[in-house]
C-alpha positions as a Markdown table, in Angstrom:
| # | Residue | x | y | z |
|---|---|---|---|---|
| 1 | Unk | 0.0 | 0.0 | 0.0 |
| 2 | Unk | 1.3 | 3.5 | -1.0 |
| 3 | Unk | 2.5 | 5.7 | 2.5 |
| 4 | Unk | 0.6 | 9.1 | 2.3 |
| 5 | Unk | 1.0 | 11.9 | 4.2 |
| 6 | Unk | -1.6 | 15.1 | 5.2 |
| 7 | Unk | -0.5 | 18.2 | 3.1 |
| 8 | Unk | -2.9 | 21.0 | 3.7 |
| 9 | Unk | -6.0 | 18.7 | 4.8 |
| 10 | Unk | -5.6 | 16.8 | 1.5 |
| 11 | Unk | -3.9 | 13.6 | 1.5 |
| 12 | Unk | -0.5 | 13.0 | -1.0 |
| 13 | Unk | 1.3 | 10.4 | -1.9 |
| 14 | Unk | 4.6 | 10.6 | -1.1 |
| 15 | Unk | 7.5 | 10.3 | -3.6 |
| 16 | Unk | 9.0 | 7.2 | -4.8 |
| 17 | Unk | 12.2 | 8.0 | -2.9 |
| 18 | Unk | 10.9 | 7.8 | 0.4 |
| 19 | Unk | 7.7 | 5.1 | -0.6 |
| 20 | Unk | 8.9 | 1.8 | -1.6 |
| 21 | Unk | 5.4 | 1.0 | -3.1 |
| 22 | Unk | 5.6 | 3.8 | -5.7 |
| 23 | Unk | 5.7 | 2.9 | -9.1 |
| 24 | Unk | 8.9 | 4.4 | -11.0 |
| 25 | Unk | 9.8 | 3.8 | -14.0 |
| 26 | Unk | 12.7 | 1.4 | -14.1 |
| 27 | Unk | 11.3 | -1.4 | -15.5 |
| 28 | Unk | 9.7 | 0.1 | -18.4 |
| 29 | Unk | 13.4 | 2.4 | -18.9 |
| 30 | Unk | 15.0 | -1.0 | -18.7 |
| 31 | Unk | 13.1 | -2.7 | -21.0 |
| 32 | Unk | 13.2 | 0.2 | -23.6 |
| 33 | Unk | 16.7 | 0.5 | -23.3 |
| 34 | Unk | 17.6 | -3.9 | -23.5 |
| 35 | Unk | 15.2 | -3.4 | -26.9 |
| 36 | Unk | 17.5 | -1.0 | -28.3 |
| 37 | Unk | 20.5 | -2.8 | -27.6 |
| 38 | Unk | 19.2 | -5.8 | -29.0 |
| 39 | Unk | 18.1 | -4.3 | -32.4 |
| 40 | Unk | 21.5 | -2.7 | -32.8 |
| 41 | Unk | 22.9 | -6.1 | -31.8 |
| 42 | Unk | 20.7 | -8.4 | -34.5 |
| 43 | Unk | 20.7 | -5.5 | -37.2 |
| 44 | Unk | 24.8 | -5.7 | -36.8 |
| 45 | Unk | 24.9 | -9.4 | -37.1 |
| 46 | Unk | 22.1 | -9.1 | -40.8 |
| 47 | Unk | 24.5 | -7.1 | -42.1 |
| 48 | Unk | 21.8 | -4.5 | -42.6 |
């Protein structure tokens, strides 16, 4: 479960640094770049 604090009588999330549930983009970042190492890589070997 996300941590959330009170800001102002409204309650925020807090930010992925300090909340271990937040989603960050990592994954997705790591994905995009192993995709574009990959197609470089097989591209290279086609002789394309």
């Amino acid at each position: 479960m996300r941590t959330r604090e009170i800001v102002e009588g409204n309650f925020v999330y807090k930010p992925p640094m300090y909340d271990v549930n937040a989603p960050d983009l990592y994954i997705p970042l790591m994905a995009f770049g192993n995709y574009v190492i990959l197609s470089g890589f097989f591209i290279g070997i086609n002789g394309k």
